[in-house]
C-alpha positions as CSV (number, residue, x, y, z in Angstrom):
1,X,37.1,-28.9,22.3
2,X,36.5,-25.1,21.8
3,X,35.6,-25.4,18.1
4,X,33.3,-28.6,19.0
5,X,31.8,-26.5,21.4
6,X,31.1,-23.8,18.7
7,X,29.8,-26.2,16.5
8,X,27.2,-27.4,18.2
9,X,26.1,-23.8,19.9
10,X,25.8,-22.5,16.1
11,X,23.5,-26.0,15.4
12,X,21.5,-25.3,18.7
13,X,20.5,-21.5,17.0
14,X,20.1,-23.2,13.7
15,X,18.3,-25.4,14.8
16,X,16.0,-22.7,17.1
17,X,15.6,-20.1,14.3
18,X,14.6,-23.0,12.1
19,X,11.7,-23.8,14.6
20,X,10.5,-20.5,15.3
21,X,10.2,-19.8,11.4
22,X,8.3,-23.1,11.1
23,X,6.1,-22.4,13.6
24,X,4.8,-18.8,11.8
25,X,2.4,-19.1,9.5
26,X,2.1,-16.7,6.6
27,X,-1.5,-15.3,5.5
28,X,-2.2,-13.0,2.5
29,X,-5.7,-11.2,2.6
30,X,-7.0,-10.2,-0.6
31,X,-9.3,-7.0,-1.1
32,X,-11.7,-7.1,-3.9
33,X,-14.4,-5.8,-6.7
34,X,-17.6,-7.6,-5.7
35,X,-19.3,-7.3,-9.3
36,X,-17.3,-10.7,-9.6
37,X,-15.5,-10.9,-6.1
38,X,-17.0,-12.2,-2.8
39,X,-15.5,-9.8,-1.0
40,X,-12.3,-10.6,1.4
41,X,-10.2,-13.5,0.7
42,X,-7.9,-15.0,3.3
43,X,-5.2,-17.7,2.0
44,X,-2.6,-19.2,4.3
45,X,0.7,-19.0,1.8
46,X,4.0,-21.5,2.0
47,X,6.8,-19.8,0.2
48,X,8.8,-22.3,0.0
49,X,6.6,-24.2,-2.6
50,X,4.9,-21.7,-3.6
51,X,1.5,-23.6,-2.5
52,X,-2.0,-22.0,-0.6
53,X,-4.8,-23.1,0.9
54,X,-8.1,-21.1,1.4
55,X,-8.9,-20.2,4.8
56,X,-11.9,-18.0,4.3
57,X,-13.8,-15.8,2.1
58,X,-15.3,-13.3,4.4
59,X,-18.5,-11.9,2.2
60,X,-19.0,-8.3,1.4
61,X,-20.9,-7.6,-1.4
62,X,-20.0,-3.7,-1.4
63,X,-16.3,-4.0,-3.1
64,X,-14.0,-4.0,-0.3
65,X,-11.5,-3.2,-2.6
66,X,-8.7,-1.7,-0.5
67,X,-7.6,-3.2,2.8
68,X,-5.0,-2.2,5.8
69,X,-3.6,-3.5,8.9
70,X,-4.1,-2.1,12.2
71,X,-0.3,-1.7,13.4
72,X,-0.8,-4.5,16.3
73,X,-2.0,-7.0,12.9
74,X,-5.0,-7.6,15.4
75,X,-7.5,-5.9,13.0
76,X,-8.1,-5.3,9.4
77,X,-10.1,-2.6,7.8
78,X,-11.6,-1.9,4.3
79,X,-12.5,0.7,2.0
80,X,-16.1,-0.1,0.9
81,X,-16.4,1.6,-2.5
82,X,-20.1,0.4,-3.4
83,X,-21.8,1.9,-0.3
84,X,-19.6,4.5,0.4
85,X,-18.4,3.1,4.3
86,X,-15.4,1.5,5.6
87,X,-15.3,-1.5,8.1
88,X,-13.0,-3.0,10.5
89,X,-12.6,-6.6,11.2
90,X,-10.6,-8.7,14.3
91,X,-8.4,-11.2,13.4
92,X,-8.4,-14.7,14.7
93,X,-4.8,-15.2,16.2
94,X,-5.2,-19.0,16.1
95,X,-6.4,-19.0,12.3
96,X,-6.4,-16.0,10.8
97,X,-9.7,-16.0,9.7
98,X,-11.9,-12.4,10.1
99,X,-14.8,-11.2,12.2
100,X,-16.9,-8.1,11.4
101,X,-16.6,-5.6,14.0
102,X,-18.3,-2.5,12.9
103,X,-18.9,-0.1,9.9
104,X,-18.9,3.7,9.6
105,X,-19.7,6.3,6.7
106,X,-16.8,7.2,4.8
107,X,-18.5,10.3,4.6
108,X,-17.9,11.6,1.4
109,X,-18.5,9.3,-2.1
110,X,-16.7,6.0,-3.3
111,X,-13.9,5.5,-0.4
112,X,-10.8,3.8,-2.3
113,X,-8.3,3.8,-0.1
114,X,-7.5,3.4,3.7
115,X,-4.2,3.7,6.1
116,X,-3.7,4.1,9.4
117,X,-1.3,6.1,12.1
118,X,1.2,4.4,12.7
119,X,0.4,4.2,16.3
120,X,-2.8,3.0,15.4
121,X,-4.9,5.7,16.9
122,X,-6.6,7.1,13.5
123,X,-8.0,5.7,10.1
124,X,-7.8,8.0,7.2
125,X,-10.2,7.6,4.5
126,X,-9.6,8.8,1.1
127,X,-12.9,9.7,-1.0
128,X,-12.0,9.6,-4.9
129,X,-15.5,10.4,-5.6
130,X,-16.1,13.4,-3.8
131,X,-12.8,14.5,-3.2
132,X,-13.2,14.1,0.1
133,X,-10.4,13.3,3.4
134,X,-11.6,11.9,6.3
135,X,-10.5,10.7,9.7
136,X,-11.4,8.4,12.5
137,X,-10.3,7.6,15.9
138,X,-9.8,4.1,16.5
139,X,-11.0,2.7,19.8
140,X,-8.3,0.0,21.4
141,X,-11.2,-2.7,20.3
142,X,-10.3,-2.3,17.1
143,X,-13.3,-0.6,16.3
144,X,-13.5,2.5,14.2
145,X,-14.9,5.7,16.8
146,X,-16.1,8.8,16.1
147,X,-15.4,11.2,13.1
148,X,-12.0,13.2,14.0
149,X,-12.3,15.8,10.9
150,X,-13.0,15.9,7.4
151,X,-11.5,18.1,4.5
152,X,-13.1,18.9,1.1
153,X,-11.4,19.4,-1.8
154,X,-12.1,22.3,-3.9
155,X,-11.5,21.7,-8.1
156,X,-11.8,24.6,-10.4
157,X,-14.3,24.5,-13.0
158,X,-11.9,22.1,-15.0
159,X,-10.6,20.2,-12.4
160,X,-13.1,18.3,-10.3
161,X,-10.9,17.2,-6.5
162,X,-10.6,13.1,-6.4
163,X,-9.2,12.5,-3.3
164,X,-6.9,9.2,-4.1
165,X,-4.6,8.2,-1.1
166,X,-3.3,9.5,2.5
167,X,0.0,8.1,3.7
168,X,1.2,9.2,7.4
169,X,5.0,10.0,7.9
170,X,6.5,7.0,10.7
171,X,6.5,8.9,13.6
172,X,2.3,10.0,12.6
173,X,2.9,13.7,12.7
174,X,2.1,14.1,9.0
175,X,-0.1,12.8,6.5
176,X,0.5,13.2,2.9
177,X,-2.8,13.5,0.7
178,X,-2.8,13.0,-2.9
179,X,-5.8,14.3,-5.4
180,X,-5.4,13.3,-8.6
181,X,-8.0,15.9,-9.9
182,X,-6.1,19.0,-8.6
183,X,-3.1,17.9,-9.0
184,X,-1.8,18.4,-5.5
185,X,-0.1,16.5,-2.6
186,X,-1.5,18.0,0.4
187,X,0.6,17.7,3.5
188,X,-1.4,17.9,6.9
189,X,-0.3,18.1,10.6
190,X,-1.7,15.6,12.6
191,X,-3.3,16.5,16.2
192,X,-1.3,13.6,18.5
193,X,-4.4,13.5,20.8
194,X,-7.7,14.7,18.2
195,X,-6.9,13.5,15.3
196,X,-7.3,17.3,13.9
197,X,-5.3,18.0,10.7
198,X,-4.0,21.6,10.1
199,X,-2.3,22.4,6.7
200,X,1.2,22.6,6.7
201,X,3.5,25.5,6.6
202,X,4.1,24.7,3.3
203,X,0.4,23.2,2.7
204,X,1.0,21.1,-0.9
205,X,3.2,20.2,-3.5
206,X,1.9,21.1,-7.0
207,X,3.1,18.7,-10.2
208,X,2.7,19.3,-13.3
209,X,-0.9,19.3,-15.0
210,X,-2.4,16.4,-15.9
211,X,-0.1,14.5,-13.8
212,X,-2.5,13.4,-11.3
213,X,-1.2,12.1,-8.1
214,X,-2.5,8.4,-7.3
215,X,-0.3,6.7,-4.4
216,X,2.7,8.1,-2.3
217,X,5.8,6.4,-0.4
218,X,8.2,7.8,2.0
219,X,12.1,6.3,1.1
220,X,12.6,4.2,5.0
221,X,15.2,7.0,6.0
222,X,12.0,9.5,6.0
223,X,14.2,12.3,3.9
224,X,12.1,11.7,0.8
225,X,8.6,11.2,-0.9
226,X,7.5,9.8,-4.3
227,X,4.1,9.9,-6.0
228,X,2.9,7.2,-8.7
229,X,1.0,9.7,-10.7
230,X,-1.6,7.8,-12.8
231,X,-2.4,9.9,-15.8
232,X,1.1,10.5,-17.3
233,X,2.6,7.3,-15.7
234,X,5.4,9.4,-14.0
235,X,7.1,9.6,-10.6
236,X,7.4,12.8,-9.0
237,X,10.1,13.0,-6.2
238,X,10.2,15.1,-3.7
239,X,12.7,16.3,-0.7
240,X,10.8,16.3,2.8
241,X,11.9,19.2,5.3
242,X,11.6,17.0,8.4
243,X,10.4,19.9,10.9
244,X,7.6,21.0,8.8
245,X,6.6,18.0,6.6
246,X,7.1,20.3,3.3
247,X,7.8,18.6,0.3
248,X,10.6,20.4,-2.2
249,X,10.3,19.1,-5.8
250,X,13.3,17.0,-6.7
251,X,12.6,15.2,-10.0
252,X,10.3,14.1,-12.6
253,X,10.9,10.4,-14.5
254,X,8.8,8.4,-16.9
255,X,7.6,5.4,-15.5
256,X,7.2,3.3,-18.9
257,X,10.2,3.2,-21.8
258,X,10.8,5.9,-23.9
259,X,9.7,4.3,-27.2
260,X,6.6,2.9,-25.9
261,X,3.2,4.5,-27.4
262,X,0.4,2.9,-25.9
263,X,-2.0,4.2,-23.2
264,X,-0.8,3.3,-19.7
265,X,-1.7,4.5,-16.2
266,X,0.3,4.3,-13.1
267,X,-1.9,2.6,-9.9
268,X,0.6,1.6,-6.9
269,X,4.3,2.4,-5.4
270,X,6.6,0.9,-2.6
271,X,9.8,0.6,-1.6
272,X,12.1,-2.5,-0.8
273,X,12.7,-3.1,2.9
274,X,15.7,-2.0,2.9
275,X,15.2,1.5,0.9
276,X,17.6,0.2,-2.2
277,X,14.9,0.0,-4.6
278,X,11.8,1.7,-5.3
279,X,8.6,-0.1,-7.3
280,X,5.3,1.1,-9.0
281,X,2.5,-0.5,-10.9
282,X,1.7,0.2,-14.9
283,X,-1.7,-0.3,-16.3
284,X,-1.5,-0.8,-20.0
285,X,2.5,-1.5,-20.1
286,X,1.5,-4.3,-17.6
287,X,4.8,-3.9,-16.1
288,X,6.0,-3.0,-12.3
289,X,8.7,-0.8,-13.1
290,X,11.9,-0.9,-10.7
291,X,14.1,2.1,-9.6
292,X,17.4,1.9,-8.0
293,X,17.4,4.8,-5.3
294,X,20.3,7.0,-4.7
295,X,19.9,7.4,-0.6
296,X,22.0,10.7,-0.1
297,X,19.9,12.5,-2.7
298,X,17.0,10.9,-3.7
299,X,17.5,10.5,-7.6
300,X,16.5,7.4,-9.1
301,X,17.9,5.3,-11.8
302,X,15.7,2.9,-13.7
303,X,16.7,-0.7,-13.5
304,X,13.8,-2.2,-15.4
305,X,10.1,-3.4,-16.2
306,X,9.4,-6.8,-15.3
307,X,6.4,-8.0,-17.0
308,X,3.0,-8.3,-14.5
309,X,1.8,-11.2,-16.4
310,X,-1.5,-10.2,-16.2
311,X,-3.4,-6.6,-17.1
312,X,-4.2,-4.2,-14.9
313,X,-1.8,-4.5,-11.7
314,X,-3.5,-2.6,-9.3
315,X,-2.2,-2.7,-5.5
316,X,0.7,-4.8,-4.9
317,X,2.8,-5.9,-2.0
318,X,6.9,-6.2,-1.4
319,X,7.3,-9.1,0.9
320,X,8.3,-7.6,3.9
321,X,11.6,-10.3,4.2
322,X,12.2,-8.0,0.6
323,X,12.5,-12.1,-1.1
324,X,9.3,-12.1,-3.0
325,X,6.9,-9.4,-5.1
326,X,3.1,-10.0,-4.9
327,X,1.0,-8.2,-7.4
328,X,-2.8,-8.0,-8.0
329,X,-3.6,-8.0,-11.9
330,X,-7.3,-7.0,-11.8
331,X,-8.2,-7.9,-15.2
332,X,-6.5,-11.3,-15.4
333,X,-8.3,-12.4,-11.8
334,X,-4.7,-13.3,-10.5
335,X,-2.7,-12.8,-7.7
336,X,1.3,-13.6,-9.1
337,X,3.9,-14.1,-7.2
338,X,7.3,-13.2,-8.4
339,X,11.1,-14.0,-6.4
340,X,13.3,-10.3,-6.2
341,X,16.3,-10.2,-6.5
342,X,17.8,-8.3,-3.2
343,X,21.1,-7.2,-5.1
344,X,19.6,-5.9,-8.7
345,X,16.2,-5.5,-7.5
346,X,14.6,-7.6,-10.4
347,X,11.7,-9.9,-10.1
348,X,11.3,-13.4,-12.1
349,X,7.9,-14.5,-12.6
350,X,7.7,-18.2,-10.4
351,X,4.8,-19.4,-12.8
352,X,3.0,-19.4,-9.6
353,X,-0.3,-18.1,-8.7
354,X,-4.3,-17.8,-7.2
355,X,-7.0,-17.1,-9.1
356,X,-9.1,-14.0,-7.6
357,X,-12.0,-12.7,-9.1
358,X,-11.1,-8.8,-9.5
359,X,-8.3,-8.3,-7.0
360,X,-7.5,-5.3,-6.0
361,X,-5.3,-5.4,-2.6
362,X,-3.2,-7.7,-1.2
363,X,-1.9,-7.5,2.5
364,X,1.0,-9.8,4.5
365,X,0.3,-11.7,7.8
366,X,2.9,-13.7,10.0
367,X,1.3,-15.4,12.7
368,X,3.3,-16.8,15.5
């Protein structure tokens, strides 16, 4: 009686976490170039076949090319390289489909990338043109409020600053700025209340010249940052001392073969869910190379470089249930969707995907 009874209370939560899953729908929103893009595309995705359907294509002729969440996925903002502005957009909870809200100046030249506190009170805005960091205070509309602060680069007479990318630590207190012209990863301390940024005690990381640092990620346990450096396709790793934010150099490693030759350039970098392996982006190789990541100290072990199957992966996006890979291959007007493997970290290409023109960004919904 007691192991019927056990049956049919395990068939009952079966039975109820099969329900609830099939109830949530999952929506992909798509960031483009708008010299053949509309602007945002929305697609409501079933991963289980591998199928889509359209749900919008919310037009924006100025190249909304890099998008974010808000942290409450009730809004969405984008980096509007073409007129130099971002804008923030509410979400539809029934359908997922976007409304304007409101645009702002990124105040300096050609914004290409945007992320927000992870408590949803600021927008940083990275300038590549200008070299320029600035930040927002985000109103509880959703709407983006007035200017918190702004930082300009300074290059030398070689090196002109191109701001690239600002990531926030989780708890918000830092931010971590790369500039790919200056070869430096800024680290900032975050006002909780203003938005204010103060330099560091430590206030950058240096890598090597020519480097020039594109995209950052913090490992999940918060005791280490990488940086996807474009122009020699290499990952710098770095130590973070928790109290200040400083980042210690840890390591250097190629992010391509050894006995490749061609011209490649490193765009995007993320980590698994659960921290066990670490991807970034080629852009010549056409590859998304894969890192096993030693937890207690950091080092990384290269595991290999699945094919893209299309040129130029740009932005791309590890399913946040760590089963499935999405990557945006600019060139190639595809989104691809590959299965990972959660015990080697591989991917395998599923054949499967949605034609884009000039993707750029790609950003994971469940709605409820």
């Amino acid at each position: 009686m007691k192991k019927l009874t056990f049956s049919i209370i395990c068939l009952l939560s079966a039975l109820m976490t099969w329900a609830q899953e099939a109830k949530t729908r999952e929506i992909l929103y798509v960031g483009t170039y708008t010299q053949k893009g509309e602007g945002i595309y929305v697609y409501e995705f079933d991963r289980i076949n591998f199928t889509y359907k359209e749900l919008q294509v919310l037009t924006n002729k100025n190249s909304p090319s890099y998008i974010e969440l808000h942290p409450n996925k009730q809004f969405l903002y984008s980096a509007n390289e073409d007129n130099h502005t971002i804008s923030s957009y509410k979400i539809d909870p029934a359908t997922a489909r976007l409304t304007p809200l409101n645009e702002k100046s990124s105040v300096g030249k050609g914004p290409c990338h945007v992320s927000l506190d992870p408590k949803g009170r600021f927008i940083y805005v990275s300038n590549y043109g200008s070299g320029l960091l600035a930040v927002y205070r985000l109103n509880p509309d959703g709407t983006i409020g007035e200017l918190a602060d702004s930082i300009q680069d300074i290059g030398t007479g070689t090196q002109k600053p191109h701001m690239h990318s600002v990531i926030p630590s989780a708890d918000g207190k830092f931010i971590y700025a790369s500039d790919l012209g200056i070869d430096k990863i800024m680290v900032y301390l975050v006002d909780q209340k203003t938005g204010k940024l103060t330099p560091g005690s430590v206030p950058y990381a240096d890598v090597q010249a020519g480097d020039g640092p594109r995209h950052f990620a913090i490992h999940p346990n918060g005791n280490f940052g990488y940086s996807a450096c474009e122009l020699k396709s290499v990952v710098n790793s770095f130590q973070i001392v928790k109290n200040s934010g400083a980042l210690v150099p840890l390591e250097r490693v190629s992010m391509v073969p050894a006995d490749f030759t061609g011209k490649t350039y490193a765009a995007d970098i993320h980590f698994s869910p659960d921290g066990k392996f670490l991807y970034a982006s080629n852009r010549g190789h056409e590859s998304i190379v894969v890192y096993a990541v030693d937890a207690k100290t950091g080092k990384l072990t290269t595991v290999g470089y699945p094919e893209t199957h299309g040129k130029h992966p740009r932005n791309f996006l590890v399913d946040e249930k760590g089963e499935l890979v999405f990557v945006t291959n600019r060139d190639n007007n595809n989104l691809v969707f590959f299965k990972r493997n959660k015990e080697t970290g591989l991917l395998s290409y599923t054949e499967k995907e949605i034609n884009i023109p000039t993707p750029v960004c790609v950003k994971q919904l469940f709605l409820k």
